[in-house]
C-alpha positions in Angstrom: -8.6 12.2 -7.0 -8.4 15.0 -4.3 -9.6 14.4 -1.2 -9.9 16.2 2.3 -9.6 14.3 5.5 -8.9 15.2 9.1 -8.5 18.5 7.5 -5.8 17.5 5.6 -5.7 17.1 1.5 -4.9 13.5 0.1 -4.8 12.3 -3.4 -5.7 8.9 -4.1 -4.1 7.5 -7.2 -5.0 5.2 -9.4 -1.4 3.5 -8.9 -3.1 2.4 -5.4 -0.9 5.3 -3.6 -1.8 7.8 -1.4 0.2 10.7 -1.6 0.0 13.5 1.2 1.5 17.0 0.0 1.5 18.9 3.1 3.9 16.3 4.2 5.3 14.9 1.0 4.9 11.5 1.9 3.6 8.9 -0.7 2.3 5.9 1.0 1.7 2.6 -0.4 0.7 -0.6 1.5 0.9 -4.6 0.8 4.1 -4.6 -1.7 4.6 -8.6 -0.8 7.7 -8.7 -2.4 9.3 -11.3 -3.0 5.2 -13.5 -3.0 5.8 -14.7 -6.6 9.5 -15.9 -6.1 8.2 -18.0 -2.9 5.2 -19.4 -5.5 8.2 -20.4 -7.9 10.2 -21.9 -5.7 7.1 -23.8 -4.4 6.4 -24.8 -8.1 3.6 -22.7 -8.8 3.8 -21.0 -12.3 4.4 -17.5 -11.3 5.9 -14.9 -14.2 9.1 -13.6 -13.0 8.2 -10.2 -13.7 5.9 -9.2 -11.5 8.3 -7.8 -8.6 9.8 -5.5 -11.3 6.5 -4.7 -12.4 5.4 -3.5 -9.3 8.6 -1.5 -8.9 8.5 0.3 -12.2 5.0 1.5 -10.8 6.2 2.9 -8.3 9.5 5.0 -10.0 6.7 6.2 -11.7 4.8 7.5 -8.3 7.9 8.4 -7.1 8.7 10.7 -10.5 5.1 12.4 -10.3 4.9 13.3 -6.8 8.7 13.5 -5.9 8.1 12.7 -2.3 10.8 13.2 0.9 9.6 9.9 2.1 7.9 6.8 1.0 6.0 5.2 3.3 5.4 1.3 2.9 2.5 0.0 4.9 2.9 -3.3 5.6 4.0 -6.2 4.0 6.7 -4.7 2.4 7.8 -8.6 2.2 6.4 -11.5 1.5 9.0 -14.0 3.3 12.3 -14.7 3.5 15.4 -13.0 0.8 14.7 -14.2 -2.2 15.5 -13.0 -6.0 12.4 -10.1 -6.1 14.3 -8.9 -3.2 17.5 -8.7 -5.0 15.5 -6.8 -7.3 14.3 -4.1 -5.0 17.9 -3.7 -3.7 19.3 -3.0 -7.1 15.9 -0.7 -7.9 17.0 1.0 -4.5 19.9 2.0 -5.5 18.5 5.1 -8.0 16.7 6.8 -4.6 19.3 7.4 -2.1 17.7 10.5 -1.2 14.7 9.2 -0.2 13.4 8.6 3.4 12.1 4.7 3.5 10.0 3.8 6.1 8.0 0.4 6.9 5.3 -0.4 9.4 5.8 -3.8 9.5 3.1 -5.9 8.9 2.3 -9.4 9.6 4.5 -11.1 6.6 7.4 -8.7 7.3 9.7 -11.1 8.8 13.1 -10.8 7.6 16.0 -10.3 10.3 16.6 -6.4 11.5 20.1 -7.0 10.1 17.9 -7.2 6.5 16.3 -4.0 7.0 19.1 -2.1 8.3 21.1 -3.4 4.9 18.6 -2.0 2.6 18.3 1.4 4.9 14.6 0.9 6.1 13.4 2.4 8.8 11.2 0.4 10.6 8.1 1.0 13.3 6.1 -1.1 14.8 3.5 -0.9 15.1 2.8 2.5 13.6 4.1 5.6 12.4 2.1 8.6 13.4 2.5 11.7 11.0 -0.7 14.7 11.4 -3.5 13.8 12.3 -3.3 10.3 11.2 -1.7 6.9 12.2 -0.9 4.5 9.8 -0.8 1.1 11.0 -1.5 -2.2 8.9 -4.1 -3.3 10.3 -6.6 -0.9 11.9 -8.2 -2.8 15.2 -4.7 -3.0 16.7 -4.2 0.7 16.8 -3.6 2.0 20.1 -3.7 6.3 19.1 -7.3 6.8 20.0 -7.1 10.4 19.3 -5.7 10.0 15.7 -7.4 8.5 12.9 -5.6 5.2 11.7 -5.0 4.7 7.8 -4.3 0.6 7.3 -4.0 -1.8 4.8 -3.6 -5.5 5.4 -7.3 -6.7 4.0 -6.5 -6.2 0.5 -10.1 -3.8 0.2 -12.1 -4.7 -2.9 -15.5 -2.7 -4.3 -18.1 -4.8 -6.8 -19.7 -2.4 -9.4 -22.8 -3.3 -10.9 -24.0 -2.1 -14.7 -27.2 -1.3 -15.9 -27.2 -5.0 -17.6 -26.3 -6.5 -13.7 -23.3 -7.1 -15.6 -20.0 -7.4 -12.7 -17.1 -5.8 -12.6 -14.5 -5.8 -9.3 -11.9 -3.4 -8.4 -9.4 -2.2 -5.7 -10.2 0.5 -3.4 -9.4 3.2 -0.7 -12.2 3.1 1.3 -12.6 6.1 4.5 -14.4 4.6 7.6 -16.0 6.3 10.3 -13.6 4.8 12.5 -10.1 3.9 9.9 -9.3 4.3 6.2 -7.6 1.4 4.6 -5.7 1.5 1.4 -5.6 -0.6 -1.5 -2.9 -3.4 -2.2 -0.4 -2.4 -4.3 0.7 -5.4 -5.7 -1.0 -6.4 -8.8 -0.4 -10.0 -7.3 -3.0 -10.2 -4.7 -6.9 -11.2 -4.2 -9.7 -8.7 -3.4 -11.6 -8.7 -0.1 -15.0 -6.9 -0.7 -15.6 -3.9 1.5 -19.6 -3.0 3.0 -19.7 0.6 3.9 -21.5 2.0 6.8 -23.6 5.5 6.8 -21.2 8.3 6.2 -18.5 5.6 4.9 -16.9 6.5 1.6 -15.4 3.8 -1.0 -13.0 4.9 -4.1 -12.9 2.4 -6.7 -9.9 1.9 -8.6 -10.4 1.7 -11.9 -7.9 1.0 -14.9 -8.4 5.2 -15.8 -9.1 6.6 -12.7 -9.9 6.7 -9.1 -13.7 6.8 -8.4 -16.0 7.3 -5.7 -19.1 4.7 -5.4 
C-alpha cells in the first residue's frame, strides 16, 4: 500500500517494511536476532530456523525495492553473538553494496567492535532523513520539528467479523504525533494499538497491507 506522509510517498509492505522511494531507503524495525538462539540456549524449544527465516524475507525486500540503504530500527539484536548472528554475517556477505544503518534500540548491546566487524553504521539515538526521524522508541525523540517513525512496542490491530469472530494482526499505525512500524520478526508478541481522531492503523494481513 501507497501512502503519503509529510509530503512524502511511503509504501507499507506486507513483509512489515517501509520502503521510501524518494530516498531509497527500506526500513525495517525489531529484527531481534539472535532472540531464538538465546531461548535455546536457555532451554526453551525454539526452531532453529527462524533467524534465516527472517533473513530470506528480507533478500526478498531487498530484491523488490533494490534499496541504497537499509535502515534497521531497533533491535537489530536480541543479545549477545550467538549462532543467528553468525547467520546474518554469512547472509551479509551477498550485499556489500548496501548502506546498513542501525538506530540502536534498547536490546542492541553488543560491543562497537561488533558493529564495526559486520560494517553497521550506528546512531543513537536517531537518524533523521526528510522530513522524518526515525528513532525506536517515539517519546524519547528530541527533533520537535520532524515527525518521528519508531518501533519498539511491537504495534498489533484486533479485527472483528460480522460473526464477532477475532482475528489479530501486525500494523503500521500513523499518529498525530509518531508513526510506529511493525516488528519484523515473525518471533515476537503483539501490543494492541487504540487510535486517536485523525490516527490511521494498517493491518498486516497474510495478503496485504490494510487500512482499518
Amino acid at each position: 500500500m501507497t501512502i503519503t506522509s509529510h509530503g512524502e510517498e511511503l509504501i507499507l509492505d506486507k513483509e512489515r517494511a517501509l520502503y521510501l522511494p524518494k530516498h531509497q531507503l527500506l526500513a525495517i524495525s525489531d529484527l531481534h536476532l539472535g532472540k531464538s538462539a538465546h531461548f535455546r540456549q536457555a532451554g526453551v524449544q525454539v526452531p532453529s530456523t527462524i533467524a534465516q527465516s527472517d533473513l530470506h524475507r528480507l533478500s526478498l525486500l531487498i530484491e523488490k525495492y533494490k534499496p541504497e540503504t537499509l535502515l534497521i530500527n531497533g533491535d537489530m539484536f536480541h543479545h549477545g553473538l550467538n549462532t543467528d548472528i553468525d547467520d546474518f554475517s554469512t547472509w551479509q556477505k551477498q550485499y556489500q553494496s548496501l548502506n546498513l544503518l542501525l538506530v540502536k534500540g534498547n536490546h542492541d548491546r553488543l560491543a562497537a567492535a561488533d558493529y564495526a566487524a559486520m560494517h553497521i553504521e550506528i546512531h543513537e539515538p536517531s537518524f533523521c532523513l526528510g522530513p522524518f526521524c526515525f528513532i525506536h522508541d517515539a517519546p524519547q525523540n528530541t527533533k520537535e520539528e520532524l515527525y518521528p517513525i519508531s518501533g519498539h512496542i511491537h504495534p498489533g490491530v484486533t479485527i472483528v467479523g460480522k460473526a464477532k469472530q477475532r482475528l489479530k494482526f501486525p500494523c503500521f499505525f500513523f499518529g498525530n504525533e509518531y508513526a510506529v512500524l511493525p516488528a519484523f520478526s515473525l518471533f515476537t508478541g503483539l501490543c494492541n494499538i487504540y487510535p486517536k481522531t485523525k490516527e490511521r492503523i494498517f493491518a498486516v494481513t497474510p495478503g496485504n497491507v490494510l487500512e482499518v
